[in-house]
C-alpha positions in Angstrom: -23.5 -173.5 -59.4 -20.0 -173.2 -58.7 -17.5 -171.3 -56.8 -16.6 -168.4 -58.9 -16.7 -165.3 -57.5 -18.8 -163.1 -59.1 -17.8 -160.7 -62.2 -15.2 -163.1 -62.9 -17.9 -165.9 -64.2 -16.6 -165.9 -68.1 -18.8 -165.3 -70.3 -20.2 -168.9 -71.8 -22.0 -169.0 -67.7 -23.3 -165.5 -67.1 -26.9 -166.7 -68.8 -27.1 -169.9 -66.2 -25.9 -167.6 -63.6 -27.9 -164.5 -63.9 -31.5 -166.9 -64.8 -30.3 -168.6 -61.5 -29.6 -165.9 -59.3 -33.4 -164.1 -60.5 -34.9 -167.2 -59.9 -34.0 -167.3 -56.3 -35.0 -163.8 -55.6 -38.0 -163.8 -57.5 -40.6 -164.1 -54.6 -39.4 -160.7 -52.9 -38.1 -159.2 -55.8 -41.0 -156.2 -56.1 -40.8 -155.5 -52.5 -36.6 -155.3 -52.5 -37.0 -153.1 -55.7 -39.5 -150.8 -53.4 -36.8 -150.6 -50.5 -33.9 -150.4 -52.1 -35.3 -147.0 -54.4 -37.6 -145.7 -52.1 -40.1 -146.5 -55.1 -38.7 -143.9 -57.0 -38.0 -146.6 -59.6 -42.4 -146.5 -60.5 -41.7 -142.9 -61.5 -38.2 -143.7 -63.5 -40.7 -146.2 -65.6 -43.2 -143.4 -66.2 -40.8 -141.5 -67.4 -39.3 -144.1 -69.6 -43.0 -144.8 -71.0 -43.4 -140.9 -71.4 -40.5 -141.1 -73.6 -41.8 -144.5 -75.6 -45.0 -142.9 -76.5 -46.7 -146.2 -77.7 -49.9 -145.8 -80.5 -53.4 -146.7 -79.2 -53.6 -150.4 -79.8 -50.3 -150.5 -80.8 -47.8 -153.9 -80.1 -45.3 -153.4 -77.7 -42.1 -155.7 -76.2 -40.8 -155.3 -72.7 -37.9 -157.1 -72.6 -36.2 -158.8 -69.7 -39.9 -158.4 -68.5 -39.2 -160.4 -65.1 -42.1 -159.8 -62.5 -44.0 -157.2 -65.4 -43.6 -153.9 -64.0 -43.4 -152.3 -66.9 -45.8 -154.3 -68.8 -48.4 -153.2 -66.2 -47.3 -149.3 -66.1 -47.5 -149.7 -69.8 -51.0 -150.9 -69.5 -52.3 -148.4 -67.2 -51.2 -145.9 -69.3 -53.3 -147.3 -72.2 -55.2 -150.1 -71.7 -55.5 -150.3 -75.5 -52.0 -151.4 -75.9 -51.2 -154.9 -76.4 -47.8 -156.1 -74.3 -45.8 -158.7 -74.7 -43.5 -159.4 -71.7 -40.6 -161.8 -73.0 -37.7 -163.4 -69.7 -35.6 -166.5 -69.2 -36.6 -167.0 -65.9 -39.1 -169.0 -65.2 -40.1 -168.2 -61.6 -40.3 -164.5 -62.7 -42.5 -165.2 -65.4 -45.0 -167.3 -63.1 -44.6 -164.0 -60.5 -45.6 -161.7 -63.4 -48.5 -164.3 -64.5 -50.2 -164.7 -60.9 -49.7 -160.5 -61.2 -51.8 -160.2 -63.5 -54.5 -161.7 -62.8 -55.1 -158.8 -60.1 -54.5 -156.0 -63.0 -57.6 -154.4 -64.0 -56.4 -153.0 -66.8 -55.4 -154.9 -70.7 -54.3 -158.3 -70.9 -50.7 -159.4 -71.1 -49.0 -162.0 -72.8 -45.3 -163.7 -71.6 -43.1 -165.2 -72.9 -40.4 -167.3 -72.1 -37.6 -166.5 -74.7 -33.8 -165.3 -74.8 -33.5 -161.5 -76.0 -30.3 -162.3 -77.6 -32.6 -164.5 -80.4 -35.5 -163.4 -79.6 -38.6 -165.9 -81.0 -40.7 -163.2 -83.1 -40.6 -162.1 -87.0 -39.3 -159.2 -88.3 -41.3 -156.1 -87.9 -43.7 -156.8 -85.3 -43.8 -154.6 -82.6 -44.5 -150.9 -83.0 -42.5 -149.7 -79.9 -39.9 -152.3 -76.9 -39.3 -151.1 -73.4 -36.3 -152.9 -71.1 -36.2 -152.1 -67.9 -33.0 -152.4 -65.5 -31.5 -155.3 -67.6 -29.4 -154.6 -70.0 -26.4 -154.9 -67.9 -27.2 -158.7 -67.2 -26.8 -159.7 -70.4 -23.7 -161.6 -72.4 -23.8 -159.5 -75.7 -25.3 -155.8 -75.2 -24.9 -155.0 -79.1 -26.5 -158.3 -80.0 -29.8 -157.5 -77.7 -29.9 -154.2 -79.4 -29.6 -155.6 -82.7 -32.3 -158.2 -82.1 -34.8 -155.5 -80.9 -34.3 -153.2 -84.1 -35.2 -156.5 -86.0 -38.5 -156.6 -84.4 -39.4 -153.2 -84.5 -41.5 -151.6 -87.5 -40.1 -148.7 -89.3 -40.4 -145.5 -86.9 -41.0 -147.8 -83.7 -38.9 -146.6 -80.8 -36.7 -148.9 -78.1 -36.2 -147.5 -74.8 -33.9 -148.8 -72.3 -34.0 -147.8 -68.3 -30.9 -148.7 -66.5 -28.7 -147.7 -63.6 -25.8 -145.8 -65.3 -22.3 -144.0 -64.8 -22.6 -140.5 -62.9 -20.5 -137.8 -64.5 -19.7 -136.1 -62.2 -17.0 -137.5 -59.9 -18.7 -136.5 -56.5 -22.2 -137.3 -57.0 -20.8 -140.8 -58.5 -18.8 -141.5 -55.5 -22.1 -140.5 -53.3 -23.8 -142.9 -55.6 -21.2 -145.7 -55.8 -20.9 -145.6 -51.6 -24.8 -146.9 -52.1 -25.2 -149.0 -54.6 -22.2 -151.6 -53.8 -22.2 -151.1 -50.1 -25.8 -150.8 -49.0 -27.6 -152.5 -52.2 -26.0 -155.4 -51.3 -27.3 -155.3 -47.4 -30.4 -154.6 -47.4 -31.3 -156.0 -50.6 -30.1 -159.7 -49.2 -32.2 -158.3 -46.3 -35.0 -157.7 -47.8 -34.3 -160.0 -51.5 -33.2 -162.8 -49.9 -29.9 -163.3 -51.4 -26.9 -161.2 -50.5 -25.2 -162.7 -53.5 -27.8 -161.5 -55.8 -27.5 -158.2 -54.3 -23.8 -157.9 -54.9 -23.7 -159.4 -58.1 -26.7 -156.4 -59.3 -24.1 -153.8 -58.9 -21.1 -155.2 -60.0 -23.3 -156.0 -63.3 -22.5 -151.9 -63.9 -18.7 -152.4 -63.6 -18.0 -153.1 -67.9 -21.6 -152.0 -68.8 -21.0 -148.5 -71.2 -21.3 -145.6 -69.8 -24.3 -143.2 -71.1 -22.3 -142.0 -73.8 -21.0 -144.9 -74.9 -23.9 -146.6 -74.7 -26.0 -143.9 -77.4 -23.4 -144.8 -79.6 -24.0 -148.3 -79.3 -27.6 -148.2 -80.1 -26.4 -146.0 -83.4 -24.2 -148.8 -84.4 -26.8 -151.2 -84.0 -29.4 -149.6 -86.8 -31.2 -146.5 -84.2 -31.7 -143.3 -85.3 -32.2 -140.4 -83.5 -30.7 -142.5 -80.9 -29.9 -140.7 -77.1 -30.4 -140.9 -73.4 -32.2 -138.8 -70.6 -30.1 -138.8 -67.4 -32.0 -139.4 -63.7 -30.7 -139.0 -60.3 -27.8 -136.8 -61.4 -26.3 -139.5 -64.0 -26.7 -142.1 -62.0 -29.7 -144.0 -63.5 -30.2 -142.9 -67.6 -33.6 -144.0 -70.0 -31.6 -144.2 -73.4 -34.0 -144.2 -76.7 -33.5 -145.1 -80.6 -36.4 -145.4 -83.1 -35.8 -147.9 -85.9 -35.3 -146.1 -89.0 -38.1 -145.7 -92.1 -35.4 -146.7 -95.3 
């Protein structure tokens, strides 16, 4: 690694840099996720499930799967469904392996892939979740293009992800937490206070809600839009590949 300070890493080493930086706080990364939310987070991934509303037995994607919390909310919601958790880090994918051999519900399978090409044919998967992620990655509109690929006519991407309050206060509020105390107690508690302060910064250039709907238009969704959380300040955004 070298001495760039983060969010001014170019582009061409944001993949080394964010596999890197999971990969170090992949052995307390449930318990810093717990902290730092108050474990609100396992109801914002109900909610975004809620909104997926996956077919018994159906095929679905989590992308950016990391430790498999949503692959395992997904399967104790139905038990029928079969998951496919897909990362590129490797010590998050062994985390979410040796997690799932104490799930007592469905049987996972992960992958280790890039979800800007992602290693499945067109048409496979009948619904994809992402969870906290999409503000890591190098190419947001690439990702989005690559999941309506996979997805069969009328299946439905949603996306959970720490967003832009609109209104000024609450935002402020919001902003005092997540880049001064995120930072603290997540290297506290994650490990890695550069991790920490890298997580939020990742929101900086990431589009807001609106912008982001749009985005997920452009890239083939329709009835594509968002549910805001917390006052703004955290948004489950949903588009369902078209039928024609």
């Amino acid at each position: 690694m070298t001495s760039t300070p983060i969010g001014t890493r170019p582009d061409g080493d944001k993949g080394a840099f964010v596999r890197d930086m999971f990969a170090r706080i992949a052995p307390r990364y449930d318990t810093a996720n717990r902290v730092l939310t108050a474990g609100m987070d396992e109801r914002w991934r109900r909610r975004a499930i809620a909104l997926l509303a996956p077919p018994r037995g159906g095929r679905v994607l989590d992308l950016c799967c990391g430790t498999g919390d949503l692959v395992f909310h997904l399967l104790r919601v139905d038990p029928t469904l079969a998951v496919t958790g897909i990362d590129f880090c490797a010590p998050m994918l062994e985390r979410a392996k040796a997690r799932a051999g104490a799930q007592l519900r469905g049987a996972p399978t992960f992958v280790e892939g890039d979800v800007m090409a992602l290693p499945f044919d067109d048409a496979t998967f009948d619904g994809a979740t992402m969870g906290f992620s999409l503000r890591n990655v190098v190419d947001v509109e690439c990702v989005l293009r690559e999941v309506e690929r996979v997805l069969k006519p009328g299946g439905r991407f949603v996306n959970l992800d720490v967003s832009k309050a609109p209104n000024k206060i609450w935002k402020r509020m919001f902003d005092l937490y997540f880049y001064g105390i995120v930072p603290l107690v997540g290297g506290m508690v994650g490990g890695s206070r550069q991790a920490y302060a890298y997580l939020p910064s990742s929101l900086t250039h990431h589009p807001n809600a609106p912008d982001l709907r749009e985005r997920f238009a452009r890239a083939g969704f329709v009835e594509s839009g968002y549910l805001p959380l917390l006052g703004g300040a955290i948004a489950v955004h949903y588009g369902t590949k078209g039928t024609s």
